[in-house]
Structures are given as C-alpha cells and as structure tokens.
C-alpha positions as CSV (number, residue, x, y, z in Angstrom):
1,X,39.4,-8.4,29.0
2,X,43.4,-8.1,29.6
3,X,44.4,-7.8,32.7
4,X,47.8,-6.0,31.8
5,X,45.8,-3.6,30.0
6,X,44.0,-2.4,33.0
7,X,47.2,-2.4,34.9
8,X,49.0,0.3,33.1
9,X,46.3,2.1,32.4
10,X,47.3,6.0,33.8
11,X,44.2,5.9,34.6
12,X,43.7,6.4,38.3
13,X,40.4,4.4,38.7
14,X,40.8,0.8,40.5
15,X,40.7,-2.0,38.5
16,X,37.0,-2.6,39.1
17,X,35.8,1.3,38.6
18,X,37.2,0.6,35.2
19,X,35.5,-2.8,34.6
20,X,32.3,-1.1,35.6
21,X,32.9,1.9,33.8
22,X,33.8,0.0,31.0
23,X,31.2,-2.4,30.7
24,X,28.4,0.7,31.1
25,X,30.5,2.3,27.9
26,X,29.7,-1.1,26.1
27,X,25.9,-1.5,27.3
28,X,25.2,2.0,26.4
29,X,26.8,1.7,22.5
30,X,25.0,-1.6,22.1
31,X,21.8,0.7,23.0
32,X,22.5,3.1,20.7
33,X,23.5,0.6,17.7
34,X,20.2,-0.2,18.3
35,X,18.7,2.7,18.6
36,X,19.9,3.7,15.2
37,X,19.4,0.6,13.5
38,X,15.6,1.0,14.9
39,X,16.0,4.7,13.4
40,X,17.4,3.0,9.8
41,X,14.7,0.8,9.9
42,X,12.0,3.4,10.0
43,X,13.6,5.7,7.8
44,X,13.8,2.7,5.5
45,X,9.8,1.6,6.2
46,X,9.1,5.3,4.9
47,X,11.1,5.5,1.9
48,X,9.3,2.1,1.2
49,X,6.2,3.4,1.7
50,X,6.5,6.3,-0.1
51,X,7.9,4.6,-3.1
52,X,5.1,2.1,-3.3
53,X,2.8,5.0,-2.7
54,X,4.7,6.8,-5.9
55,X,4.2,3.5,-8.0
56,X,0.5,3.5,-7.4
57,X,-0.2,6.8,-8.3
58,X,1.9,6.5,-11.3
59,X,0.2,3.2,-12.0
60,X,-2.9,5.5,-11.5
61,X,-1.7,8.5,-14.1
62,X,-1.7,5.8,-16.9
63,X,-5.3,5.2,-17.2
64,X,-6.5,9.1,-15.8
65,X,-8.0,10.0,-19.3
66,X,-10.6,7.7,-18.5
67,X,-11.4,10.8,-15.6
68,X,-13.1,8.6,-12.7
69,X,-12.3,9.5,-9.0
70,X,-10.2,6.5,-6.9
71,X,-14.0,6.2,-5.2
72,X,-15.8,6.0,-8.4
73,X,-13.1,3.4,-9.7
74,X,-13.6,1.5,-6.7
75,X,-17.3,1.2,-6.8
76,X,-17.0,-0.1,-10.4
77,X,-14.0,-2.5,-9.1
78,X,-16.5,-4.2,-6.6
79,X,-19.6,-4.3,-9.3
80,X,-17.0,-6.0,-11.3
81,X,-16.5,-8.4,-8.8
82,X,-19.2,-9.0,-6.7
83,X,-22.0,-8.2,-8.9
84,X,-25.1,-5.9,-8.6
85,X,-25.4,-4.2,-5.2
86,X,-27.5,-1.8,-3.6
87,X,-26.4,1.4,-2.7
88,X,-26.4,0.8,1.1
89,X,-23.9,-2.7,0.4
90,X,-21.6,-0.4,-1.5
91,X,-21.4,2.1,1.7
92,X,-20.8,-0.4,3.9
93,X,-18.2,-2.2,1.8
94,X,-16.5,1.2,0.5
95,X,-16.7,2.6,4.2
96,X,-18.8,5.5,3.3
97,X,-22.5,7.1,3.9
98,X,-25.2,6.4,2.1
99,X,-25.7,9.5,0.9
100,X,-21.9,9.7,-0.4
101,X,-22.0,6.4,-2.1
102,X,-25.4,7.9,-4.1
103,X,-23.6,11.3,-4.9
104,X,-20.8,8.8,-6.6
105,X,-23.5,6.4,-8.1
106,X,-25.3,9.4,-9.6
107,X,-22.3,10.5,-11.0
108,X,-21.6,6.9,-12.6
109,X,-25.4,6.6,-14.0
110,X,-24.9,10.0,-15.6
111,X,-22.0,8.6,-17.3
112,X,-23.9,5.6,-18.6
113,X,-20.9,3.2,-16.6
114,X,-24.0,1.9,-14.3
115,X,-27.2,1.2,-14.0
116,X,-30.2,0.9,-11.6
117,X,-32.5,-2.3,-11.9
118,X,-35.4,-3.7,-9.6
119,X,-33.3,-6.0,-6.8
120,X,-35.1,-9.5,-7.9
121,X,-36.3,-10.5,-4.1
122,X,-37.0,-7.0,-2.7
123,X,-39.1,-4.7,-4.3
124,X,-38.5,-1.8,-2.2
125,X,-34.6,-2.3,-3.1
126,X,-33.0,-1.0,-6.7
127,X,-29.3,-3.2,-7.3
128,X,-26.5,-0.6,-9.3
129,X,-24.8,-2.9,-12.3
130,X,-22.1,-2.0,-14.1
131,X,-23.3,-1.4,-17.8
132,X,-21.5,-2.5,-20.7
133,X,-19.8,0.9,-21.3
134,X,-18.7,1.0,-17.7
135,X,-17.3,-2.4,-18.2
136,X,-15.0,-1.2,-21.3
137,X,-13.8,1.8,-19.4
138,X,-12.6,-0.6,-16.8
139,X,-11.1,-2.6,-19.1
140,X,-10.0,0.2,-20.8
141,X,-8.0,1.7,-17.5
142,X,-6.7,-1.7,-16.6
143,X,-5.3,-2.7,-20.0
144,X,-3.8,1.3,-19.9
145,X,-2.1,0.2,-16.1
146,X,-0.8,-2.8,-17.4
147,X,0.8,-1.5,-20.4
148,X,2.7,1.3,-18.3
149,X,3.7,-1.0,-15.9
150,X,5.0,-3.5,-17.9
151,X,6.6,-0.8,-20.1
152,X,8.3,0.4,-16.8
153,X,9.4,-3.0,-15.9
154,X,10.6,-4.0,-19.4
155,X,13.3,-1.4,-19.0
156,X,15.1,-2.5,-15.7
157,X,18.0,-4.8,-16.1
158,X,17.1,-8.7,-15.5
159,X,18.4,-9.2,-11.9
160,X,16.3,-5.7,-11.1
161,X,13.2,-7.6,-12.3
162,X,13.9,-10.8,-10.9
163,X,14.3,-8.8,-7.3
164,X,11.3,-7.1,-7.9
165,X,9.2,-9.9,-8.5
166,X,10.7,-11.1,-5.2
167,X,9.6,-8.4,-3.1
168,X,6.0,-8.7,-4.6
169,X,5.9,-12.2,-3.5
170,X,7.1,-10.9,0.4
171,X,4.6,-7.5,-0.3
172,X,1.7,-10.1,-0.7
173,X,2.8,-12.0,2.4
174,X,2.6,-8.9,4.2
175,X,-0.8,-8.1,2.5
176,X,-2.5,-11.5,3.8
177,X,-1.1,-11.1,7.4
C-alpha cells in the first residue's frame, strides 16, 4: 500500500486504524465475491437442472402416443435388458412394493406388452417377459426419441453441436461418479 496515500488522507484515523480498517474492507469483499459467485453457481446448477429436466421430458413427449407411464416404460426398459424377472426383482430394482409393481405388470399384460411364464427352477415363481408387441412399442418409442432428438440437434449451428456433445461427455462423467 502507499504510504503517501495514507498520509494525506483527511482522514483522522492513525495510519494503522486505516491499515486495519482497510484490510477488514478487503477481507470482507473477497467474502462476498464469494458469496456471490457461490450464489451464480447455484443459480447456474438450477437453470442446468432444469434445462436437462426440460430436455427429457421433451425427449419424453416424442414417443407419448405410445401412452405408457415413466414406471411402465421402465419396467419394460429393464425386461429389455435384463431379461425375464419376477415381480418381486422388478420391486426391488424399480424401488417400489410388490403390490405396485403388480398393479403396473397387470396393466402391461392387459396390453399384450408382457407376459407371465413358469420361472424354469422355481415352480412356485412366474418370470414377466416382454412379448413381441411390447418389444416393438419399445422400439417404436425409442426410434420416435431419437428422431426428435436428432431433428432438434440437426438444427443448432455446428460449434452449438460440437459443445453439446462436449458437455455430454462431462454429464456422463458426472453420471459414473
């Protein structure tokens, strides 16, 4: 700091008042630079997630004519890629009761998307497989996501995509963590 500066200050604090004074002044901005750069940073984590939140249900929209709940869509998700499963392994793995995961397998057997079938080691225990017409809806929703997406994508500018693609690289990372 100059000294001069301090010495015709009109000020009538002593030299060291001032430095104190000063250096509290400089302590407390740095705090709340900080504090407002914490406040951007969560005003920017909730735009984020709100945008991502946007996107998926957009993403969602494209393929709603095929009229299955996110639960439903998930159970058929996991039969797709784990294969048959008993009701209670679909609870567990979808976080629900029982007795909600039957209500949604009911509803998927009275659309013909699955099935029940004898589990081959435990007779006691009936496996729910996706049918062949639940398949094609699923395929049918995806292909319909993909398409909007893509579509969407297809009309930002190069260095929009290229930035994008970026950030799904880092959104994965954040995924896996």
């Amino acid at each position: 700091m100059n000294q001069d500066w301090i010495a015709i200050t009109p000020f009538p604090y002593k030299q060291s008042t001032l430095q104190v004074t000063l250096a509290r002044l400089a302590a407390l901005v740095c705090i709340m630079e900080l504090l407002m750069a914490r406040r951007a940073l969560e005003i920017s984590v909730l735009d984020f997630i709100q945008a991502i939140g946007l996107l998926v249900r957009r993403v969602r929209a494209a393929a709603a004519s095929h009229e299955l709940s996110l639960t439903e869509a998930a159970v058929m998700a996991r039969l797709a890629r784990e294969g048959p499963a008993t009701t209670a392994d679909l609870a567990r793995a979808e976080g629900m009761k029982p007795q909600s995961m039957g209500t949604t397998i009911a509803a998927l057997e009275e659309m013909g998307m699955v099935e029940r079938r004898p589990h081959p080691s435990d007779g006691r225990q009936v496996n729910i497989e996706l049918t062949a017409k639940g398949a094609a809806v699923r395929k049918n929703a995806k292909d319909a996501k993909r398409t909007w997406l893509a579509q969407a994508v297809a009309q930002l500018a190069e260095p929009e995509r290229e930035t994008l693609f970026k950030a799904g690289e880092i959104i994965k990372r954040l995924a896996e963590k």
